[in-house]
C-alpha positions, 0 to 999 in steps of 0.5 A: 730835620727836613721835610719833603714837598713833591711838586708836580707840574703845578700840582705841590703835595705838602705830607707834613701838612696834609695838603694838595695844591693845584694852581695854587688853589688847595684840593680836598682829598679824603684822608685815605686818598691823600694816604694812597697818593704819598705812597704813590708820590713816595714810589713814583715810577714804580709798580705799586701793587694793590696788595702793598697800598692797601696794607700801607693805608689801611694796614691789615684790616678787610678792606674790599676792591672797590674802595681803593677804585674809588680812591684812586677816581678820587686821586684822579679827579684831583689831578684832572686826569685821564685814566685813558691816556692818564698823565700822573697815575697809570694803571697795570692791569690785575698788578696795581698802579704807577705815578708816572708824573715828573715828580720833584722832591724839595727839602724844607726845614721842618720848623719853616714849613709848619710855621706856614700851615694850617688845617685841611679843608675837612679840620678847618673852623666853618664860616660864621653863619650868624653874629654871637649874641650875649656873649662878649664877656664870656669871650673875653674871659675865654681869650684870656685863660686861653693865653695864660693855659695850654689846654681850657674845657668849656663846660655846661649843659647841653644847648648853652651855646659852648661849641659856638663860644669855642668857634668865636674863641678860635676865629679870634684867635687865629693869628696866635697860632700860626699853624692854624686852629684844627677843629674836630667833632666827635659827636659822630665818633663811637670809640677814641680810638676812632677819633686818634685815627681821623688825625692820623688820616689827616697828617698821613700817618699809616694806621697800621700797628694800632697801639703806636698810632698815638705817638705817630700822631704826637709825633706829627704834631710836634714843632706845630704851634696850633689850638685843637678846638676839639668839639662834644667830647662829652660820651668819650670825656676821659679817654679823650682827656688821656689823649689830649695829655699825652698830646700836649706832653709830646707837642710843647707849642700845641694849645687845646680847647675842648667842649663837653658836659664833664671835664676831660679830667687830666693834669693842666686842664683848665675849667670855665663854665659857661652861664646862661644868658643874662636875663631881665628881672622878673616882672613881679621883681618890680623895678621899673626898668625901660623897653630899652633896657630889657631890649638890651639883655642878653637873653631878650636880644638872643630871642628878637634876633632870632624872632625876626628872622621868622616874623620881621615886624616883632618888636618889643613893646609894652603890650608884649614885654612881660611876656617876652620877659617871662619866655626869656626866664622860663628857659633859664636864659638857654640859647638853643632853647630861646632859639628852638622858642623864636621859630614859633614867632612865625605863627603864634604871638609871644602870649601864646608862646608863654602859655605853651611852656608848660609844654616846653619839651614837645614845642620846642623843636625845629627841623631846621637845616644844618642842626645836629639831630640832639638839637632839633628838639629839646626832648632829644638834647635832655635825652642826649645829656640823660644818657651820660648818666649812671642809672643811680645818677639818673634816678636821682636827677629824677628826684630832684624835679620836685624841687623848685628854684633849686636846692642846699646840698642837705636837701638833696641829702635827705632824699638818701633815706629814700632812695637807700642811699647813704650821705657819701654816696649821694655826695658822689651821685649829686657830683656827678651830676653836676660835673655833667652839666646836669645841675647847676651850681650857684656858689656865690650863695652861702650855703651855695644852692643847685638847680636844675633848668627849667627844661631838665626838670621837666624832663626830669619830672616825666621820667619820675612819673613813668618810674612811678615815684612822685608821691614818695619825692614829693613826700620827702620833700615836704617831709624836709622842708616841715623839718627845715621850717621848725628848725628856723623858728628855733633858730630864729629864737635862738638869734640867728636871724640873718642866716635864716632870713637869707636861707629861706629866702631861697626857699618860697617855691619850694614851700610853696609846692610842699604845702600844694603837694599836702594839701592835695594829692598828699592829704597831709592837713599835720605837715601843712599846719606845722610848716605854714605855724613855723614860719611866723618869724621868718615871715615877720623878720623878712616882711613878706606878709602877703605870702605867708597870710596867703601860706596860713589861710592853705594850711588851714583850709577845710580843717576842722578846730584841733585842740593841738600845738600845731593848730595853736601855731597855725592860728597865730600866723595867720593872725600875725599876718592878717595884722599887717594885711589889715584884714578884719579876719585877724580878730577871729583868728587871734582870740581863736589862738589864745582862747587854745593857747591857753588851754594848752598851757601855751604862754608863748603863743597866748602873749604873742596873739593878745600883743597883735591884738592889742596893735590891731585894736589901737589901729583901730581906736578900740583904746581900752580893749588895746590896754587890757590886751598889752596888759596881758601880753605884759604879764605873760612877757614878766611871768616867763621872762622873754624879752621878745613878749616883753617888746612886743607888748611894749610896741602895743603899748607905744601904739595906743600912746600914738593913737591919743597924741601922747607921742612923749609917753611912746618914746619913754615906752619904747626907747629901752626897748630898742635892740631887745630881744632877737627879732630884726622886725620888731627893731625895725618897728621900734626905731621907725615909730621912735621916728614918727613920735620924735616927727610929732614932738618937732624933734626933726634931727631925732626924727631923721636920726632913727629912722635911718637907723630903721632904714639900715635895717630894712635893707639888710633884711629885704624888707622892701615895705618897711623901707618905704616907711623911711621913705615916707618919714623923709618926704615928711622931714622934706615938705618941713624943709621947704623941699616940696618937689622932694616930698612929692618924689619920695611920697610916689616911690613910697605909694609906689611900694605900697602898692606893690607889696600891698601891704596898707598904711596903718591909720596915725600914719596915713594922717601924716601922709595925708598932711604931707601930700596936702602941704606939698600940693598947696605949694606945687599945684596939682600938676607939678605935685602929679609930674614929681610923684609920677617921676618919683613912682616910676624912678628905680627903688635903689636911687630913690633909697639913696635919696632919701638915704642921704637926706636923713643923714643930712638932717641927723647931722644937721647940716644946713637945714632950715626946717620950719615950724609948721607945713 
């Protein structure tokens, strides 16, 4: 089958490909224009009255005189000519018009033709303004599902940067399809229908008979080999879905990629979720990590880029790193956030920027040209995006605000009672929102966990407000996470240490906000006690001492003594914690436990608060009041036959023999205590002092042997400060080796933990400490010894853990160590 191409002077009608050429140089016709001109071209010489052009392009619908006057200035514009002594289209006067050009018809076959066409100027991709930033691995994921599938969505939320993927996506991949790469906007479109009838304008195809324009328009894009990047889809995303099937069905060589907040939904269609920008770790993370480094991150050079075309002379620094670092991850890694952020270079500093966050959704605007009106502001772009909600999905999206850091799906589960709603239909709320790109998922995580950005939730958190429901979110919120809490102190009892250890680790802000929310505007004393008491062994497990001494001390604030189980609970976790702070107030808080402990007939609590006196008074020296007090733990731990009482008040007991030297009776007492009972710490503890008294009797392979063991353990558990600790064990067994630059090296990264965590040497090992930093002075001079612990306090965590990892397996093995007697 042929198609037709009028050629006229030098002017060439191409109808199968929409396109006017005039000396070669193409013409942009509207596409009623170009419609009118093949009715024209296909009758030339004759009259075309105006009743017959406006039913063949605009089929029955009203459509005044005047605009098909301005079509036919339009047409003439296009041929230069002259309606007074007019060359190609005459008018008659009260009948309609005539093409009275010399008009040439030629025969080419369909296949040649279209294989040498692309888009009109109105459906070709616009210039590249500026270079995609942060985004190669993104694009080249894209490239390679595009030649694998016939039709690929780009999903996510408003202002990540999908219709600028999708573009780069076509530019790169324009010479796979050799009829060109069509693009189509539908953010201005009401209704499919009208969308369907744009292409339709384009391929000339009468609009005529509505319910067959689909298949005239399949029709005419059948034997094309093109991508149709079709843009925003995201109001009319299942009716264009339908269309975009059918297409695909009829037209077997076209390729279609499309963008929206929700999938299209129909058979074929692939998905690929576009991520936030890669961002730098977070300043308390504490890794060091170089300007260079931060520079280079996606987000960071998204926002420098951008910055300095406002204000030419930002640059990265030390004095302003941090709080580049913390804009960046405040707005999620966002392009059209961090974007909307650098025009404010132009008048604030990046100090200032950070503090007006908290007021992201008024200052993040730009009235910048060539920005759809969704884009100027992120107000409006959340707005935008709210709108595609149910009112049930925006009232939950507003509800899930008061979560920080994101959620478990139970969480959100809980909300249901609530908001009366039941788990299945919250299911299928909390889906929607998420295939609308209004939460986030992470399923790497186990159970995998959902977010809002940083922008949503606090757009999210307005409209709460407004329906005047925060206190009753909140007071969910803190309902479940109390819930959550006792559930990990059982469950932890029970063993499952791993599994809450990782799950809570999720969970910081959020506890952190409940027991705000209790202690303030909720005015729940109860619920603020029993979820700071429950967390001592997942705080104890996951060595976040500083946080959770910080979590009992709010709890128990301005609240009077209760003779209660909760208060009991509160009084020893904070007097746990205290222990490892190394803070006095432990001594008050731990008789004050077991003093009500054991009026309530807690055994439990009475030995796990007199074990952790006894460990805080043999740190101290207090020696005979260390024993009386493990000799209690000890019965308690004998009388109700708990294994874990048992190692704890075996560990007190080992830390009264390392206090007077006698480092044989502390291995006899805490060898059989190795792996007993479920808690990871306290194995930690035992195999890391079992290092210390193995150091001190010269048993350097033992030495060596348990604390890596300990080592193993602290790294699956994050326990950053009890790794230091292993860390410190090897500078030990280094200076030993007559490795002093090593020792050095260790010891900086261990004080370097320290510090970071803040969470002191207790006294027998700041006596080794000391004897090894000495030694390895005396052998380096203070300034090569300052030169490698500086090197060695500012190395990444992870290489030097290496390091030291190596080392210890080294000496376990005794592989060709030489260590000396004496430093």
């Amino acid at each position: 089958m042929d198609d037709v191409v009028y050629g006229c002077g030098d002017v060439r009608v191409d109808p199968a490909n929409r396109r006017m050429t005039r000396a070669a140089v193409e013409v942009a016709l509207e596409p009623k224009a170009f419609a009118a001109l093949l009715v024209l071209l296909a009758r030339a010489g004759e009259l075309v009255t105006r009743d017959q052009l406006l039913d063949a392009v605009w089929g029955h619908r009203h459509v005044t005189p005047a605009t098909l006057n301005r079509v036919m200035v339009l047409l003439r514009r296009a041929f230069d000519d002259d309606p007074d002594h007019p060359r190609f289209i005459e008018t008659v006067h009260r009948a309609g018009y005539r093409f009275v050009g010399a008009v040439k018809r030629v025969a080419v076959p369909r296949d040649r033709i279209r294989t040498q066409s692309g888009p009109p100027p109105n459906a070709q991709l616009p210039a590249r303004l500026e270079p995609l930033i942060g985004r190669e691995r993104e694009l080249a994921q894209l490239l390679t599902m595009l030649s694998e599938h016939r039709a690929l969505t780009v999903i996510g939320p408003g202002g990540m940067g999908k219709t600028q993927c999708a573009l780069e996506v076509g530019r790169q991949c324009q010479a796979d399809f050799p009829d060109g790469v069509w693009f189509f906007d539908l953010s201005p479109f009401e209704r499919t229908q009208d969308w369907v009838r744009a292409v339709a304008g384009i391929f000339s195809v009468p609009t005529a008979g509505t319910p067959t324009l689909l298949p005239r328009v399949t029709a005419a894009l059948s034997g094309r080999k093109a991508l149709l990047l079709i843009d925003n889809c995201d109001r009319l995303a299942s009716e264009i879905g339908a269309v975009v099937h059918e297409l695909l069905l009829g037209c077997p060589d076209l390729k279609v990629l499309a963008t929206s907040q929700q999938r299209l939904a129909f058979m074929g269609e692939q998905l690929m979720w576009l991520p936030p920008l890669a961002l730098p770790p977070a300043a308390s993370d504490g890794e060091r990590i170089s300007l260079d480094e931060i520079a280079a991150t996606p987000a960071v050079t998204l926002l420098l880029t951008r910055a300095r075309a406002v204000q030419p002379v930002i640059s990265l620094g030390r004095d302003n790193a941090a709080d580049i670092v913390e804009i960046c991850r405040q707005l999620d890694g966002m392009p059209l956030a961090l974007e909307l952020a650098a025009a404010h270079f132009a008048m604030l500093s990046p100090a200032a920027i950070r503090e007006r966050l908290s007021q992201r959704l008024r200052l993040l605007a730009s009235d910048s040209a060539g920005r759809a009106p969704r884009h100027r502001t992120m107000e409006a772009l959340v707005e935008w995006s709210y709108a595609l909600l149910s009112v049930d999905e925006q009232r939950l999206l507003c509800w899930l605000g008061v979560f920080l850091q994101g959620w478990t799906i139970d969480a959100a589960e809980a909300l249901g009672g609530a908001l009366n709603v039941d788990d299945a239909a919250l299911l299928e709320l909390h889906s929607g929102l998420v295939l609308k790109s209004l939460v986030v998922v992470d399923p790497t995580l186990s159970p995998p966990r959902y977010r809002l950005l940083e922008t949503v939730r606090d757009f999210a958190l307005q409209r709460l407000r407004s329906r005047e429901e925060e206190a009753d979110a909140r007071r969910t919120h803190l309902r479940y996470f109390v819930q959550l809490a006792e559930c990990s102190h059982r469950e932890i009892l029970a063993g499952r240490v791993d599994e809450w250890v990782a799950r809570l680790g999720h969970e910081h802000a959020n506890i952190d906000s409940a027991l705000t929310w209790a202690k303030s505007s909720g005015r729940d004393d109860e619920a603020a006690l029993r979820l700071a008491g429950s967390l001592m062994l997942y705080g104890k497990s996951n060595g976040v001492f500083r946080l959770l001494d910080d979590w009992a001390e709010r709890a128990m604030d301005a609240v009077a003594p209760q003779m209660s189980h909760t208060y009991a609970r509160a009084l020893l976790c904070s007097g746990v914690f205290k222990l490892y702070v190394q803070d006095p107030a432990i001594e008050l808080r731990l008789t004050d436990a077991v003093a009500l402990a054991g009026r309530l007939g807690d055994r439990w609590t009475q030995g796990c608060a007199s074990a952790h006196l006894a460990l805080w008074d043999a740190h101290q020296g207090s020696v005979e009041q260390a024993k009386a007090r493990a000799s209690v733990a000890a019965e308690i731990a004998s009388t109700e036959k708990d294994d874990w009482l048992r190692s704890l008040a075996g560990l007190a007991k080992s830390w009264i023999a390392i206090r007077g030297g006698q480092y044989d009776e502390a291995v006899d007492t805490l060898q059989p205590l190795r792996h007993v009972g479920f808690d990871l710490h306290q194995h930690e503890l035992i195999d890391v002092y079992l290092g210390l008294c193995h150091f001190g009797l010269g048993h350097w392979r033992e030495a060596a042997a348990f604390s890596l063991d300990f080592l193993q353990v602290t790294l699956r558990t994050h326990n950053l400060r009890g790794t230091s600790a292993a860390i410190e064990v090897a500078a030990f067994l280094a200076i030993r080796n007559s490795r002093a630059d090593f020792c050095a090296r260790l010891l900086g990264k261990a004080a370097d933990i320290r510090e970071r965590t803040r969470i002191p040497l207790f006294s027998f090992w700041l006596v080794r400490d000391q004897e090894a930093t000495n030694a390895a002075r005396r052998v380096l001079g203070e300034p090569q010894f300052a030169t490698f612990h500086a090197a060695g306090a500012s190395a990444r965590d992870v290489l030097v853990i290496d390091e030291a990892r190596e080392f210890l397996r080294a000496v376990a093995e005794g592989h060709d160590l030489a260590l000396a007697s004496s430093a």
